[in-house]
C-alpha positions in Angstrom: -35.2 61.5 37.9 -35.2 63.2 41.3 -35.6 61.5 44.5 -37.5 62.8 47.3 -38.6 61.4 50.8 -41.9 60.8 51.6 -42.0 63.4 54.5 -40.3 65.8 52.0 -42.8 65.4 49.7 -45.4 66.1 52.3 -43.8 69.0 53.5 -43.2 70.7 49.8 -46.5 69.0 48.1 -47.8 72.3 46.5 -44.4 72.7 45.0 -43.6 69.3 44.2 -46.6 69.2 42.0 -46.4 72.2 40.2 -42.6 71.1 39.4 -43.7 67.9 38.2 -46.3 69.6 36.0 -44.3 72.3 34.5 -41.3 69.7 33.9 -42.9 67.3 32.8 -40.7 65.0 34.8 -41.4 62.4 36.8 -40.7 62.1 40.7 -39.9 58.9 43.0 -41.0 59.5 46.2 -39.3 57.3 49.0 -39.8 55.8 52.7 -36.8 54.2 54.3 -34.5 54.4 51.3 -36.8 52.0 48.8 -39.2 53.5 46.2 -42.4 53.7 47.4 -44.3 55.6 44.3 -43.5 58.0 41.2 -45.3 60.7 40.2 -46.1 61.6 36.7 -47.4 64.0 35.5 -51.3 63.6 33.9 -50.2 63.8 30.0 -47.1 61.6 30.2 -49.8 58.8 32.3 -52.0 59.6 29.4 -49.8 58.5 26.8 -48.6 55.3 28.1 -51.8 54.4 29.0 -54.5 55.5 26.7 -56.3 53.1 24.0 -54.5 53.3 20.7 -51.3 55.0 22.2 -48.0 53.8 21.0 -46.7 52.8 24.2 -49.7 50.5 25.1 -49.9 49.1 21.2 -46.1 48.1 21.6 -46.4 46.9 25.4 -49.9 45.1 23.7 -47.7 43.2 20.9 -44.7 42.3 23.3 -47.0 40.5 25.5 -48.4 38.8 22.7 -45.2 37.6 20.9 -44.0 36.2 24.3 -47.3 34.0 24.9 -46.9 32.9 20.9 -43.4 32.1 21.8 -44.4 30.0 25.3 -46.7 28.2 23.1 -44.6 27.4 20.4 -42.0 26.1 23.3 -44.2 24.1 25.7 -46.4 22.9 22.6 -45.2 19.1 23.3 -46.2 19.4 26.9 -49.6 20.8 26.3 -50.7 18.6 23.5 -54.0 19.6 22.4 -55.0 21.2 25.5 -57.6 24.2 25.3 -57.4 26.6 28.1 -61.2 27.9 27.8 -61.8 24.3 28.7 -59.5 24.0 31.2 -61.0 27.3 32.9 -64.6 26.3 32.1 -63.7 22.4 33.7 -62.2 24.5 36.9 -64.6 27.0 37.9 -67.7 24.2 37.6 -65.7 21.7 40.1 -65.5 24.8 42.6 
């Protein structure tokens, strides 16, 4: 992936876009040495975030296999706790 800094980018904007498009490779723009954003371009955002895209389904089950597997761990802590309840019993005591 290819760096640039932020004042670089500024500078070359026009042509930084149109190589990101044509590429179809992402950017990370910098400020002071530390990644600041990357750019994408508009189909490869697309894909990873769209409803019913591979990437989000598989993001979508790996987020719910880790909460299974925190509930399955801290099940002796939480008893029979139900979290709707505990949200409903928090926002009426505000």
């Amino acid at each position: 992936m290819r760096t640039l800094s932020a004042l670089m980018f500024r500078r070359k904007f026009g042509s930084v876009l149109d190589e990101v498009a044509a590429k179809r490779q992402p950017i990370t723009i910098t400020r002071a040495n530390r990644a600041l954003v990357v750019l994408v371009p508009a189909a490869v955002s697309e894909e990873g975030t769209a409803a019913g895209s591979p990437a989000r389904e598989r993001r979508l089950r790996l987020t719910a296999e880790r909460l299974t597997e925190w509930r399955r761990r801290h099940a002796a802590r939480l008893g029979r706790l139900d979290p709707v309840t505990l949200v409903r019993e928090t926002r009426s005591s505000r």
